[in-house]
Backbone as JSON Lines, residues from 0, in Angstrom:
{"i":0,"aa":"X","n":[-9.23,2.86,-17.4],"ca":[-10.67,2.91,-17.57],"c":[-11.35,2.68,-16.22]}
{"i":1,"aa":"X","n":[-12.6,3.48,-16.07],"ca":[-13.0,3.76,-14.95],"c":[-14.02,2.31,-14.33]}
{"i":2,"aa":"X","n":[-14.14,1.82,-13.35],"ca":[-15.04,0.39,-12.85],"c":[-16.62,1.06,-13.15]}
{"i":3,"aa":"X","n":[-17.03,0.47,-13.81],"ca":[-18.92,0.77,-14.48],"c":[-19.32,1.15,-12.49]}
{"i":4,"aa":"X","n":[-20.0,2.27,-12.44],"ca":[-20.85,2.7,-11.49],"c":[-21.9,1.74,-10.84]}
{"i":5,"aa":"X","n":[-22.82,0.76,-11.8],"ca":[-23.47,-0.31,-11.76],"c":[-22.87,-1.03,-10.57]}
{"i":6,"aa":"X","n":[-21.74,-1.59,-10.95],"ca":[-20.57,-2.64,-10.28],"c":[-19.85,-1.77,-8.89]}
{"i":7,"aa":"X","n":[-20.05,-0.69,-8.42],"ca":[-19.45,-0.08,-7.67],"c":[-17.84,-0.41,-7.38]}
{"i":8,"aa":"X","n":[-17.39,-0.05,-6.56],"ca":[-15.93,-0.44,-6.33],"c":[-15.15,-1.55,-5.66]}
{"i":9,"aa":"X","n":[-14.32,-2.28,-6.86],"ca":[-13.63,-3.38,-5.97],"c":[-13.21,-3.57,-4.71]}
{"i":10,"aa":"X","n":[-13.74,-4.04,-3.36],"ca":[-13.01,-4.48,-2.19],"c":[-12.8,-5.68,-2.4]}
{"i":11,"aa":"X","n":[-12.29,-6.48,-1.93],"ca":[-11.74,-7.44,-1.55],"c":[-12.99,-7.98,-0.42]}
{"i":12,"aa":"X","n":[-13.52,-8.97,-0.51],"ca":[-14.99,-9.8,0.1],"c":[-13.94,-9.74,1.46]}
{"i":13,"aa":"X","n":[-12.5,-11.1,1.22],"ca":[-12.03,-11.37,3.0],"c":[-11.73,-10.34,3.46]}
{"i":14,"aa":"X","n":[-11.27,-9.22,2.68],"ca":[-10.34,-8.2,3.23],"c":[-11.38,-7.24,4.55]}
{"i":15,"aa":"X","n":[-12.85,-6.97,3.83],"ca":[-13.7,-6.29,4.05],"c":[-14.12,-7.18,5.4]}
{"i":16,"aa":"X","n":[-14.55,-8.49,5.86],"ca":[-14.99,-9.67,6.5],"c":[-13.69,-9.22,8.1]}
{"i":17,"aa":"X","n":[-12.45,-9.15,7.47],"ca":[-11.01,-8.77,8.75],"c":[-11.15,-7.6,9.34]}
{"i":18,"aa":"X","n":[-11.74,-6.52,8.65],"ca":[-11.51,-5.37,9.02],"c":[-13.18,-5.45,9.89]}
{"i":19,"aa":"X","n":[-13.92,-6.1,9.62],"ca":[-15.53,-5.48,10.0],"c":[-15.11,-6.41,11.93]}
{"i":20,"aa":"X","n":[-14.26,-7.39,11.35],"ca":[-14.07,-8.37,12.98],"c":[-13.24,-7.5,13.93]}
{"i":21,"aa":"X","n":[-12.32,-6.69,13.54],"ca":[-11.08,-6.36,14.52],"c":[-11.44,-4.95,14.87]}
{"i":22,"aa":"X","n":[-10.34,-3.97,15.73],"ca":[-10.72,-2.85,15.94],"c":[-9.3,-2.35,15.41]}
{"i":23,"aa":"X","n":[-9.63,-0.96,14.83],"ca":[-8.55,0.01,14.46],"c":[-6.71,-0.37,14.99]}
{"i":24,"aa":"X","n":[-7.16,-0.51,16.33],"ca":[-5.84,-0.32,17.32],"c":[-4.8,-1.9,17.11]}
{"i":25,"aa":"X","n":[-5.8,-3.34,16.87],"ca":[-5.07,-4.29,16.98],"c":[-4.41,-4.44,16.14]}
{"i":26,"aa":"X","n":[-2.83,-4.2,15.82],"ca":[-2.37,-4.63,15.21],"c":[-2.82,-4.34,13.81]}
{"i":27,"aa":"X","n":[-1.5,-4.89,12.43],"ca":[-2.32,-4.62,11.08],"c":[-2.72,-6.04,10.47]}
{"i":28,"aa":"X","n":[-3.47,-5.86,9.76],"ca":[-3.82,-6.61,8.81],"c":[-3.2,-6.99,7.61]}
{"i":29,"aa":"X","n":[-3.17,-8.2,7.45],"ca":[-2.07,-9.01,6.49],"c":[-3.05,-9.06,5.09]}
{"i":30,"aa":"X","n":[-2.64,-8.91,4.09],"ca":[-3.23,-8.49,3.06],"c":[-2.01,-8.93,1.91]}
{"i":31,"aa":"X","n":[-2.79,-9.72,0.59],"ca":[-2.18,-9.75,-0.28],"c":[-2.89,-8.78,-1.3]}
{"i":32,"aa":"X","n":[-4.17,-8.58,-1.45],"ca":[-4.78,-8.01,-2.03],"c":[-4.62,-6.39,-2.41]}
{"i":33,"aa":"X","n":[-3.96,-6.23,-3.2],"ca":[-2.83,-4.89,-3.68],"c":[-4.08,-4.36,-4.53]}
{"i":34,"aa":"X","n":[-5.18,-5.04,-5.3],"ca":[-6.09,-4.68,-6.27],"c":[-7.26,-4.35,-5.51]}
{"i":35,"aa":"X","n":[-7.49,-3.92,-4.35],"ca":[-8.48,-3.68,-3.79],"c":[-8.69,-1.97,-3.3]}
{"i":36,"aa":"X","n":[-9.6,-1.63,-3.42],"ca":[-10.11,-0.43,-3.31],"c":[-9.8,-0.06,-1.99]}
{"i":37,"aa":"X","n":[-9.95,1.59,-1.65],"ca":[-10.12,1.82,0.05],"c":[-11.21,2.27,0.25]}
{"i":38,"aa":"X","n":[-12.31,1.54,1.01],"ca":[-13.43,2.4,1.06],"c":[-12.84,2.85,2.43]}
{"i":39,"aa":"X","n":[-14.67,4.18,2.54],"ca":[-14.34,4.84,4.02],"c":[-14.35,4.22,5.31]}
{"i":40,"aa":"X","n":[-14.28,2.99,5.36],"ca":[-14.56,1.75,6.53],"c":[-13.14,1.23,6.76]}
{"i":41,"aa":"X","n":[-11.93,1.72,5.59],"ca":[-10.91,1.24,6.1],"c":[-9.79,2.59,6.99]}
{"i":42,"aa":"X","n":[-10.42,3.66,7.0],"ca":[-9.58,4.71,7.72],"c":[-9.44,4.53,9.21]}
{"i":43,"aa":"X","n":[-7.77,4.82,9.24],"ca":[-7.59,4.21,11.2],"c":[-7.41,2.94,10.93]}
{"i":44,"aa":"X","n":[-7.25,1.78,9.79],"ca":[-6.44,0.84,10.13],"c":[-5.05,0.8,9.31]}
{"i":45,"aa":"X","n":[-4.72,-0.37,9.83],"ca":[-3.28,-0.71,9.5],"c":[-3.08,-1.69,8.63]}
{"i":46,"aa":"X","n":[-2.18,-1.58,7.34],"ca":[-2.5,-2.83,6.56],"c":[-0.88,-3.19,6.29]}
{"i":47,"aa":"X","n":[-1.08,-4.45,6.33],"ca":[0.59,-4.73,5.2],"c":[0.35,-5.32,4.8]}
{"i":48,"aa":"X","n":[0.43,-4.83,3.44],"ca":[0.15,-4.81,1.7],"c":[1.69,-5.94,1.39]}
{"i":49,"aa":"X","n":[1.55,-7.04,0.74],"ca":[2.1,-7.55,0.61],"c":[3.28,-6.78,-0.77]}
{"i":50,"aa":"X","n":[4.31,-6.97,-1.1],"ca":[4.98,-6.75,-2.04],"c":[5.68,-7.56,-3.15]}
{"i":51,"aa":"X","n":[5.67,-8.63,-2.69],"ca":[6.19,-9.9,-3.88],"c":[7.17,-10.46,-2.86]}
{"i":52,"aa":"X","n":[7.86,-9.77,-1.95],"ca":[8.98,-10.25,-0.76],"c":[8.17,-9.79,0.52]}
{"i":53,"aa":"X","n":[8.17,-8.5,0.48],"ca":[7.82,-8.85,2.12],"c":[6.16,-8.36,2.27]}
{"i":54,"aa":"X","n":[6.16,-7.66,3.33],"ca":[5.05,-6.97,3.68],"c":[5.54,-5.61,4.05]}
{"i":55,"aa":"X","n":[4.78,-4.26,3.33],"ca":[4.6,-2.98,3.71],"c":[3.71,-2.47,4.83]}
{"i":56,"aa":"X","n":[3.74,-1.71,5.59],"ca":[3.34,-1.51,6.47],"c":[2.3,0.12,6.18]}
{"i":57,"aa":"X","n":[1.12,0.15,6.31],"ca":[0.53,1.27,5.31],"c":[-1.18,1.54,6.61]}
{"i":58,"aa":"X","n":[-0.97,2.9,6.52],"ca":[-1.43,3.21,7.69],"c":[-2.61,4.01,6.83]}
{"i":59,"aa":"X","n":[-4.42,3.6,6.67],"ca":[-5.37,4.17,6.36],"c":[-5.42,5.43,6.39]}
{"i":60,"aa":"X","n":[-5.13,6.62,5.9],"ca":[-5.86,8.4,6.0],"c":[-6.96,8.22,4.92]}
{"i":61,"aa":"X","n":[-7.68,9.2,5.28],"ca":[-8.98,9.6,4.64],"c":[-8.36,10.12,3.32]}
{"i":62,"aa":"X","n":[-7.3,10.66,2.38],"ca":[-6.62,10.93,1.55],"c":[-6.59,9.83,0.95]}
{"i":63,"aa":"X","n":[-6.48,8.77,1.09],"ca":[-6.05,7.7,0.5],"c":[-7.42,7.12,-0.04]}
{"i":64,"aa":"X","n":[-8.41,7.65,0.51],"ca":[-10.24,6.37,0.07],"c":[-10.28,6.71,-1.38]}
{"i":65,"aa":"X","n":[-10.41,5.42,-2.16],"ca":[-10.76,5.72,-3.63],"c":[-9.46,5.36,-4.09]}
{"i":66,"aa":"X","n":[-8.61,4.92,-3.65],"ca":[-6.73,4.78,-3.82],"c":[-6.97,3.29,-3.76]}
{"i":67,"aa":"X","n":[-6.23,2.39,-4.8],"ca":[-5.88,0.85,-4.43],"c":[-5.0,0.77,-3.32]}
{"i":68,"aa":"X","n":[-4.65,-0.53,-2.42],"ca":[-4.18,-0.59,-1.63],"c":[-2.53,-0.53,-2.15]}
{"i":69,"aa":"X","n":[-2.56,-1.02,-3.47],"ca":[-0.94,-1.27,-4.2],"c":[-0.55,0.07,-4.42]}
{"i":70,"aa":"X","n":[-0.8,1.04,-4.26],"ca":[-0.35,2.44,-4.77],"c":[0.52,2.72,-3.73]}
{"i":71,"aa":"X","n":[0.14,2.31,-2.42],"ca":[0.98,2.75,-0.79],"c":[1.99,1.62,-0.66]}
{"i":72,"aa":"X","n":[2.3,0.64,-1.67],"ca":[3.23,-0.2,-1.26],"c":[4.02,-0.47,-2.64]}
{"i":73,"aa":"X","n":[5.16,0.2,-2.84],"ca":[5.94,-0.07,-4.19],"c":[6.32,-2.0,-4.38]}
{"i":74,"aa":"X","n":[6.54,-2.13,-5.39],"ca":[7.3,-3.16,-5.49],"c":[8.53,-3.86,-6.02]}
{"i":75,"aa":"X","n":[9.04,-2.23,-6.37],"ca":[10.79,-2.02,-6.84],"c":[11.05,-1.28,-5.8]}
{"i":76,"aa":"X","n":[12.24,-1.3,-6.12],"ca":[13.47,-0.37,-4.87],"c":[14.33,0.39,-5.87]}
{"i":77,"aa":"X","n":[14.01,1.49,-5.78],"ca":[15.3,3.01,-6.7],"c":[16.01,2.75,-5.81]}
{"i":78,"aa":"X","n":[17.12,2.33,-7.13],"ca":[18.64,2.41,-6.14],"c":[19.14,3.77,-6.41]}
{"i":79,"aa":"X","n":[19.58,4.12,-7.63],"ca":[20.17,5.33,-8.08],"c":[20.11,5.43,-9.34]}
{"i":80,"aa":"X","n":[20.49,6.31,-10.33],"ca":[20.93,6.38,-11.93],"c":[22.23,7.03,-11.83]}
{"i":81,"aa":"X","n":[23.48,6.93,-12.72],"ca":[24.43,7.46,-12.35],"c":[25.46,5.96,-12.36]}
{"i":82,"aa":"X","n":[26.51,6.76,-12.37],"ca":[27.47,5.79,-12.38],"c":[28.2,6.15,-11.72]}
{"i":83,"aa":"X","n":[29.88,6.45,-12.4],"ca":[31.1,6.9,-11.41],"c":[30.63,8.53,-11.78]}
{"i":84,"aa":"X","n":[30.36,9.19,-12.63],"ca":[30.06,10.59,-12.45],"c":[29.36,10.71,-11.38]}
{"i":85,"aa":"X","n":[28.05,10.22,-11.34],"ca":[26.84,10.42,-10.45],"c":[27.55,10.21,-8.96]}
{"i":86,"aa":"X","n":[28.75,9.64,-8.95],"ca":[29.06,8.95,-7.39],"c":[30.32,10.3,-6.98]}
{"i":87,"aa":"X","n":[30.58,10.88,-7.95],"ca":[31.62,12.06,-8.24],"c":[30.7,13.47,-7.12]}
{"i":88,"aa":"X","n":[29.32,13.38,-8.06],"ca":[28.87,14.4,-7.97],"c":[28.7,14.35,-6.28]}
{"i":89,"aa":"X","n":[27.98,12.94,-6.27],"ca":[27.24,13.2,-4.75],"c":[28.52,13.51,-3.54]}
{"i":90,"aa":"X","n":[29.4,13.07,-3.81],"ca":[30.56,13.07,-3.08],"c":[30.9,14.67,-2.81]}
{"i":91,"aa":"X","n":[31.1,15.48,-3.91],"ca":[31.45,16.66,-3.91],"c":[30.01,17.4,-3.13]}
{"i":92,"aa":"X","n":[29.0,16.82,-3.37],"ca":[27.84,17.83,-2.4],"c":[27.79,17.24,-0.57]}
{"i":93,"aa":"X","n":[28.24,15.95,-0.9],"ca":[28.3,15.83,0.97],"c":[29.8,16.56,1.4]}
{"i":94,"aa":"X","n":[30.74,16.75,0.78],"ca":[32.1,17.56,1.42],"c":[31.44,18.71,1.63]}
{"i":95,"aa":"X","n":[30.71,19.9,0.4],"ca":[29.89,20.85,0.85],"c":[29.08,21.24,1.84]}
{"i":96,"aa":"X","n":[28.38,20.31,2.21],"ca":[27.55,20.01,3.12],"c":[28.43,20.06,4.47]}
{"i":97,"aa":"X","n":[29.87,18.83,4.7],"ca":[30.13,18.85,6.08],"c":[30.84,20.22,6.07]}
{"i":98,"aa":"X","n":[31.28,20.94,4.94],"ca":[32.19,22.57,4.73],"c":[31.01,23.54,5.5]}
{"i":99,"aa":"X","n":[29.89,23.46,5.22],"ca":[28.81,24.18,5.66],"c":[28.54,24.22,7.1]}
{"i":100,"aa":"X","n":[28.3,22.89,7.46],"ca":[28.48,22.53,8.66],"c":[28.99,22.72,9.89]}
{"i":101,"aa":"X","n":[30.6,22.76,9.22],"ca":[31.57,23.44,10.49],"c":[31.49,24.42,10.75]}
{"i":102,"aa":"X","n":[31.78,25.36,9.43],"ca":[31.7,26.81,9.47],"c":[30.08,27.12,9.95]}
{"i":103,"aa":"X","n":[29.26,26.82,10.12],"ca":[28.17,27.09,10.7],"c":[28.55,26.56,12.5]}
{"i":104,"aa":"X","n":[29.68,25.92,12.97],"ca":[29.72,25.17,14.42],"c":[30.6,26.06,14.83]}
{"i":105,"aa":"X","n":[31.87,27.06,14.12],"ca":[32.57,27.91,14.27],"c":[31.84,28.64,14.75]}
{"i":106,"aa":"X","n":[31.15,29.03,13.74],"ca":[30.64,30.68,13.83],"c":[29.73,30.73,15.36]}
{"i":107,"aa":"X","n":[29.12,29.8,15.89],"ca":[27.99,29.3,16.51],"c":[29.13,29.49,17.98]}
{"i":108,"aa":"X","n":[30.38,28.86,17.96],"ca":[31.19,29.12,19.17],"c":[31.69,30.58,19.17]}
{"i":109,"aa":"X","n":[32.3,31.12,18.11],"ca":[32.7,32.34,17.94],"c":[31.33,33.6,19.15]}
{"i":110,"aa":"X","n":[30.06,33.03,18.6],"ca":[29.26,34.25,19.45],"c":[28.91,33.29,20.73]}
{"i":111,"aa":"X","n":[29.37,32.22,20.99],"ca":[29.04,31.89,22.48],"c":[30.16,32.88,23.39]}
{"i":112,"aa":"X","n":[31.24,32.76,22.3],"ca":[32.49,32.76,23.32],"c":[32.37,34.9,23.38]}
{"i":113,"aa":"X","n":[31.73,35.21,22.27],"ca":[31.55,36.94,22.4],"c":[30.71,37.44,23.48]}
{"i":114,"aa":"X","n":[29.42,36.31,23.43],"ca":[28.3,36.88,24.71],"c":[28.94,36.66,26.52]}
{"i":115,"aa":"X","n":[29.95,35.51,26.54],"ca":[30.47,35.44,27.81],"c":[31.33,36.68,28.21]}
């Protein structure tokens, strides 16, 4: 549900107070505030968005205004889905891959050694 127009959009009071003191270039700004809006006053800085462990490192574009700050900083880690199949599969596409590889490093000497 959308924030009443009345109420305009959540910033963050300190967040807004850090950014109005510093300039673009110094360094980022430490931020827990994941529920805060981007207005157009935050493009060109640097924020790290806290995550529950560390800090993300999240760099203002004009793409992002109207975006919470928590959207640019996950707070799970995808490991994989899959098990021993899934570990089967990937295995058989990186052998493909280095098969591709060579025969692409062959072929690549084959016409060095034709043009000499």
């Amino acid at each position: 549900m959308a924030r009443s127009l009345k109420k305009g959009p959540y910033v963050d009071v300190k967040l807004m107070k850090k950014v109005s003191n510093r300039k673009p270039t110094a360094g980022g700004i430490k931020t827990w505030a994941r529920a805060s809006q981007i207005p157009p006053e935050f493009v060109g800085y640097t924020f790290l968005v806290h995550t529950g462990k560390n800090f993300d490192e999240v760099l203002i574009t004009e793409d992002m205004v109207g975006h919470r700050l928590g959207e640019f900083a996950p707070t799970t880690k995808f490991i994989r889905h899959g098990g021993k199949m899934q570990k089967e599969i990937e295995m058989k596409a990186k052998e493909a891959e280095i098969a591709a590889a060579t025969s692409a490093k062959a072929s690549g000497d084959a016409t060095k050694a034709a043009k000499k």
